[in-house]
C-alpha positions in Angstrom: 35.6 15.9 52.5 34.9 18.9 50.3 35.3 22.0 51.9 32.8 25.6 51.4 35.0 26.9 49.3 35.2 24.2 47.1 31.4 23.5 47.1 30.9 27.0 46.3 33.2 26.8 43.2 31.5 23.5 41.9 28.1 25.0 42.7 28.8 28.7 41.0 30.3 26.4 37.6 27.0 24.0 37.3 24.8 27.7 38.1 26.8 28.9 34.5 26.6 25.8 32.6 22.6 26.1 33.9 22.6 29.7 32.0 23.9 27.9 28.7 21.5 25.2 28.5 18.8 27.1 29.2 19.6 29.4 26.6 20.3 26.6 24.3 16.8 25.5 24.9 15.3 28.8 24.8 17.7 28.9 20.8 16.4 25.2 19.8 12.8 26.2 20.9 12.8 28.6 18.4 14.4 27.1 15.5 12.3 24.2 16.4 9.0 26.1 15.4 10.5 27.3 12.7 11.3 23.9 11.1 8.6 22.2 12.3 6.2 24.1 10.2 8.5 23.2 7.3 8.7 19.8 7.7 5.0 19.3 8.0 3.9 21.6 5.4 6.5 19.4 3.6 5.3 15.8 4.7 2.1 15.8 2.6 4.0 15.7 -0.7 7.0 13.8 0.8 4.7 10.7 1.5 2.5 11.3 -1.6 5.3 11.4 -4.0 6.5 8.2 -2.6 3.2 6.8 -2.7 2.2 7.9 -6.2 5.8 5.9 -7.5 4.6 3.3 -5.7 1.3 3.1 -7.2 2.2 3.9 -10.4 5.0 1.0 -11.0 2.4 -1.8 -9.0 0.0 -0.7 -12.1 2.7 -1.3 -14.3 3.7 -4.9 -16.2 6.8 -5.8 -17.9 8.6 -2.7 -17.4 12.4 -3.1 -17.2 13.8 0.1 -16.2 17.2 0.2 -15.1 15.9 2.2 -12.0 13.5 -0.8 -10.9 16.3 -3.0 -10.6 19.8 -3.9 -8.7 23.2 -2.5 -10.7 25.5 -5.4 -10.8 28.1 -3.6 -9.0 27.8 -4.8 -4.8 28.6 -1.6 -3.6 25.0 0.2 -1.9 25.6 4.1 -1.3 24.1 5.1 2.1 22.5 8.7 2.1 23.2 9.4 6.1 21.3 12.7 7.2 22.9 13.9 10.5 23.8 16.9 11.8 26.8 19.3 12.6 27.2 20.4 16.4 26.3 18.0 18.9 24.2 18.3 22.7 21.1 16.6 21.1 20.9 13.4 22.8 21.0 10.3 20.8 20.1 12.1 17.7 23.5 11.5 16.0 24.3 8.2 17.8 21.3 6.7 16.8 21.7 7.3 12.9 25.1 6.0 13.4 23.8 2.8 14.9 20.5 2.7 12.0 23.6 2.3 9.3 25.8 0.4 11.3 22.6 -2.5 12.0 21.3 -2.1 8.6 23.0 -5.3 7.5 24.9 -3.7 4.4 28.3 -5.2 5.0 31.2 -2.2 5.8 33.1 -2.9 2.3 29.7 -3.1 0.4 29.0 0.1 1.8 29.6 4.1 0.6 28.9 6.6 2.4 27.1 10.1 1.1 27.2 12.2 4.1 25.0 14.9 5.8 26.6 16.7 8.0 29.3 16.3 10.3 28.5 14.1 13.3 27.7 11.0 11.3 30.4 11.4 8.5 33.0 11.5 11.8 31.1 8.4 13.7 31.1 6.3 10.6 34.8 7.3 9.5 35.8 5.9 13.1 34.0 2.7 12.7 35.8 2.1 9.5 33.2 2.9 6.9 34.1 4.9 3.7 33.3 8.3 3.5 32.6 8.5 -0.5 32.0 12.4 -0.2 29.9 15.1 1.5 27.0 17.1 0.6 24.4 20.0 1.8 22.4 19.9 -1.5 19.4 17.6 -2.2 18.9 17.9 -6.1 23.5 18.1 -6.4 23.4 14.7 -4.3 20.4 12.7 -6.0 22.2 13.6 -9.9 25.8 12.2 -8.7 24.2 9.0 -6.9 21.9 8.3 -9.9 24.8 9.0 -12.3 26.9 6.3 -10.3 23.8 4.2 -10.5 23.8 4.5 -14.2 27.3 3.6 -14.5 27.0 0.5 -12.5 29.6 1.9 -9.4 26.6 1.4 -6.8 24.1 -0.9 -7.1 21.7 0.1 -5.0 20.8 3.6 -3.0 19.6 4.1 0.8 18.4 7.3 2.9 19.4 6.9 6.2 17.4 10.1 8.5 15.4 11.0 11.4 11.7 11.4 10.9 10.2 14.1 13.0 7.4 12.6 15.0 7.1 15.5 17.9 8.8 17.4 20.1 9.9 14.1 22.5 10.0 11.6 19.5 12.1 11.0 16.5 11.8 7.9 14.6 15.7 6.6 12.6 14.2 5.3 9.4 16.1 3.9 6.8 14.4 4.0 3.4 15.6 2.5 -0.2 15.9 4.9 -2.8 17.2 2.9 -5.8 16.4 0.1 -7.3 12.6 1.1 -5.9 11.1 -1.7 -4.0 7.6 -2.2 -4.3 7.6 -4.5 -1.2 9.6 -1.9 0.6 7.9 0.1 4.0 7.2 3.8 3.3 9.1 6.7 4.9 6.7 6.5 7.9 7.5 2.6 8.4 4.1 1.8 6.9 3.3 -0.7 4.1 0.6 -0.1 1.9 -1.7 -2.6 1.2 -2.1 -3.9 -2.4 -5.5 -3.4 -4.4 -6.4 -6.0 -6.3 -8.5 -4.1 -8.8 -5.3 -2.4 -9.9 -5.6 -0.8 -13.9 -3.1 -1.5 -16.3 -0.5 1.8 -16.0 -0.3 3.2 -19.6 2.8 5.6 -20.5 3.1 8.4 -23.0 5.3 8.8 -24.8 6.7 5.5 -23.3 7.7 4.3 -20.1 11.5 4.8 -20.6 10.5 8.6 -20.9 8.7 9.0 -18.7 10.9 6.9 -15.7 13.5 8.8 -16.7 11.9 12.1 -16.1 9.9 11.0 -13.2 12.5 8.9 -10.7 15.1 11.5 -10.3 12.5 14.0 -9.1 11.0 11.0 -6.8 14.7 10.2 -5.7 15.6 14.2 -5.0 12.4 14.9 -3.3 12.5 12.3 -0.4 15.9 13.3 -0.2 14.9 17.1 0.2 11.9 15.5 2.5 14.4 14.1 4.1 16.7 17.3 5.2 13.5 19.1 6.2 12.2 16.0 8.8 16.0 15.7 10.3 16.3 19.6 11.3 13.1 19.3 12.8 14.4 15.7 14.4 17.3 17.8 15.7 15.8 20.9 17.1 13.5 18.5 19.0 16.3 16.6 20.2 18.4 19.3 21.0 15.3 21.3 23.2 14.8 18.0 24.8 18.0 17.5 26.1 18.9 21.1 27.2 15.7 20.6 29.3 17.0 17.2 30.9 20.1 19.1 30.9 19.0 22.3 32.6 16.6 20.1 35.3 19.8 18.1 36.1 21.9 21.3 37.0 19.2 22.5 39.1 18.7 19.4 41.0 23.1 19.0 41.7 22.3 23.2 42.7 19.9 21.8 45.1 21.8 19.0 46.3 25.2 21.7 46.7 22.9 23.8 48.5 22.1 22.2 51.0 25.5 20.5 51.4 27.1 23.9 51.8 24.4 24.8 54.4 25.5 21.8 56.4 29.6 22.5 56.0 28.2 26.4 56.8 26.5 25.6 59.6 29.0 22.5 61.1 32.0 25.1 61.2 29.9 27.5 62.8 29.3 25.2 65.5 32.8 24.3 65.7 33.9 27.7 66.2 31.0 28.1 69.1 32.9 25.3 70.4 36.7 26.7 70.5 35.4 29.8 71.8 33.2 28.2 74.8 36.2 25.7 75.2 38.2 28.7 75.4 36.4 31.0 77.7 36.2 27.9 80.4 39.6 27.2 80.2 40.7 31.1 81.1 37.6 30.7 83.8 39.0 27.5 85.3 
């Protein structure tokens, strides 16, 4: 049985970690607002971009762009977006399990990593770690130059979508060879017109896809970055706060626990001392 002065040292340690998670929710609150506002202000040409592509190449016929199809090389490079400290919940573990059920075989896969947590998860599940990155526009003009050269075949974005405060959605999006059948970045398929016009390109379409899918390819990437901070600010706040509730309710629980030892040895020194005083009586 634990005695008062070991319920007092357990309950004075939970009472500081309390202090740090609150004030690690009070930190991810604000950084929170912060990159919420970006990532929204954000959102409306993320999604458009993607959808203008998307549009633009289902209005197009005959085109046979190297970006609008598979490399012949099996290897698929896997954009993962994570982040660097952990205490977020399932934030990181749940990107690492988005790659790990995406059905890309380990060997077929190379990894282009964001941040920390998800390079080291994937590393110990015996994936290769091909190199790691904090820029959007540096990462998007290696990938498409392996692209070019036939070392990957094909390009994915592994990230967290920002949804709010208490919900992130993992979404795993295909960058290269763009797939016209493919879900968007919120996980919704757009629906086909059939009254589509003929796509006409100026100079010609090699031009112009040329110019056009690397800044498509770096901008969900950048879209990307700006939805995962939010993701893990959210996260992170969430946590602390089941964190912070948690140590008050083991307080609670210590409290009164220590009230009970407090008051049993109380009445066991009542005892000795009436035991005592009848025994010199007697």
């Amino acid at each position: 049985m634990a005695t008062m002065r070991d319920i007092k040292r357990r309950k004075s340690s939970i009472e500081s970690t309390e202090q740090i998670t609150k004030a690690m929710k009070l930190v991810a609150t604000v950084k929170l607002q912060k990159s919420r506002t970006k990532a929204e202000n954000s959102r409306l040409y993320f999604n458009l971009m993607y959808q203008t592509i998307q549009e633009m190449l289902k209005k197009s016929t005959g085109i046979r762009h190297r970006y609008l199809k598979s490399g012949d090389s099996k290897k698929k490079a896997v954009i993962v977006v994570s982040s660097n400290r952990g205490l977020a919940g399932g934030y990181n573990s749940n990107i690492i399990r988005l790659v790990t059920e995406s059905g890309i075989p380990k060997e077929d896969a190379l990894i282009f990593a964001i941040g920390r947590k998800g390079r080291d998860g994937l590393a110990r599940k015996g994936y290769e770690i091909k190199a790691d990155y904090s820029d959007a526009q540096q990462i998007s003009k290696e990938l498409l130059a392996m692209f070019e050269k036939n070392e990957i075949g094909e390009i994915y974005l592994a990230y967290t979508a920002f949804k709010n405060t208490v919900s992130q959605i993992p979404t795993f999006l295909k960058l290269l060879p763009v797939d016209l059948a493919a879900a968007g970045p919120k996980g919704e398929v757009k629906e086909e017109k059939s009254d589509l016009l003929i796509m006409n390109y100026e100079p010609d379409e090699d031009e112009v896809l040329d110019a056009i899918i690397p800044k498509y390819v770096s901008s969900l990437i950048y879209g990307a970055f700006l939805e995962a901070v939010a993701s893990e600010n959210g996260a992170r706040m969430t946590a602390m706060d089941s964190a912070t509730n948690n140590a008050e309710e083991m307080i609670g629980k210590l409290s009164l626990q220590y009230n009970r030892a407090r008051q049993g040895s109380i009445t066991q020194e009542l005892t000795e001392i009436i035991a005592g005083a009848n025994a010199i009586d007697g």
